[in-house]
N, C-alpha and C positions, 0 to 999 in steps of 0.2 A: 504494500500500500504506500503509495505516494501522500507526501502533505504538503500544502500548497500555501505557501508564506503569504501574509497580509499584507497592507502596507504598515501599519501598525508594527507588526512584530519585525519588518525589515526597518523600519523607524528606531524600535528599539537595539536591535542589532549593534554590536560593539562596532563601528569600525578604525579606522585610523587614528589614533589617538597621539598625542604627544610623545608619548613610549615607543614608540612602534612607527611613527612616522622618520621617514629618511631625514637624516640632519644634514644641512650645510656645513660645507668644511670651514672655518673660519681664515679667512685670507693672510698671508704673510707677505711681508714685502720683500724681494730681492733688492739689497742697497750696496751699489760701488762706491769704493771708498777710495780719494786723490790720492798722489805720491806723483813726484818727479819724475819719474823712472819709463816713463811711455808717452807717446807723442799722443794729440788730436786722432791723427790717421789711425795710431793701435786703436784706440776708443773706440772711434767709428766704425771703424773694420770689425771690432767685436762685436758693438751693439747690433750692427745690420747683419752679421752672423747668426749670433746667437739667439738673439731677440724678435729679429723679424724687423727692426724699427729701420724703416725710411735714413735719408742720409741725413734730411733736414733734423728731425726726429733726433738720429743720434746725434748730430752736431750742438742743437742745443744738450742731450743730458752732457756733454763730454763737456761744455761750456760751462752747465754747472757743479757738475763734481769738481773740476778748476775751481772754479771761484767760491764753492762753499764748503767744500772737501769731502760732500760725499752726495748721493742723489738716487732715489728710487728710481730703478727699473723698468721694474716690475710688481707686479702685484697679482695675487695667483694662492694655490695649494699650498701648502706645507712640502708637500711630497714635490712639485714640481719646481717651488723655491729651493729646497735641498741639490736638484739638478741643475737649475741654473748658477747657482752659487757656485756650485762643483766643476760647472763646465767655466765660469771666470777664471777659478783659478788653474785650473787645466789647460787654458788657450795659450798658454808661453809666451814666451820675453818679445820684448819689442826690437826685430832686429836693428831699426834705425838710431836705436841709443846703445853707445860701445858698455858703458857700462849696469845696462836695463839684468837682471838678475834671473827676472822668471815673470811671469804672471800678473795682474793687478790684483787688488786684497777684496773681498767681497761678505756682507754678512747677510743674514735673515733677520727678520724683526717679525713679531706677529704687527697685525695694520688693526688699529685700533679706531673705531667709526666713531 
């Protein structure tokens, strides 16, 4: 025997509740941080790599990590700020400075609304 739900009893019905509903990941910021050691072009060349951003796009963040000594990215995952951060510092030295060392420094921040 079949029983055939009301609207009532589908009314009353649990469904997606606060518990059980999918949560938002909470955003984190990828932040480049200045140093001497890498020209405009490395900047740019990584930002439009890595990031996907426009030349204009990375010319301004490269302008402002210069001038304020550090500058969000991005803004994104946990999980996929962990990657971007990892691939800043993974992208190697700037070959047009003799004495550029390795990579530029990069951190995560959670982004707080």
């Amino acid at each position: 025997m079949t029983t055939i739900e009301t609207q009532s009893q589908k009314k009353a019905s649990p469904g997606l509740d606060a518990k059980t509903r999918p949560q938002k990941q909470p955003p984190y910021h990828v932040i480049l941080l200045d140093d001497d050691d890498h020209t405009y072009e490395y900047v740019i060349g990584m930002l439009t790599k890595l990031f996907g951003h426009t030349t204009e796009q990375a010319l301004q963040l490269a302008s402002q990590v210069d001038n304020t000594g550090s500058v969000v990215v991005e803004t994104t995952t946990l999980e996929r700020a962990e990657l971007k951060r990892d691939q800043i510092h993974a992208f190697g030295r700037d070959w047009r400075i003799a004495h550029c060392q390795g990579s530029m420094r990069a951190t995560i921040s959670p982004a707080i609304a």
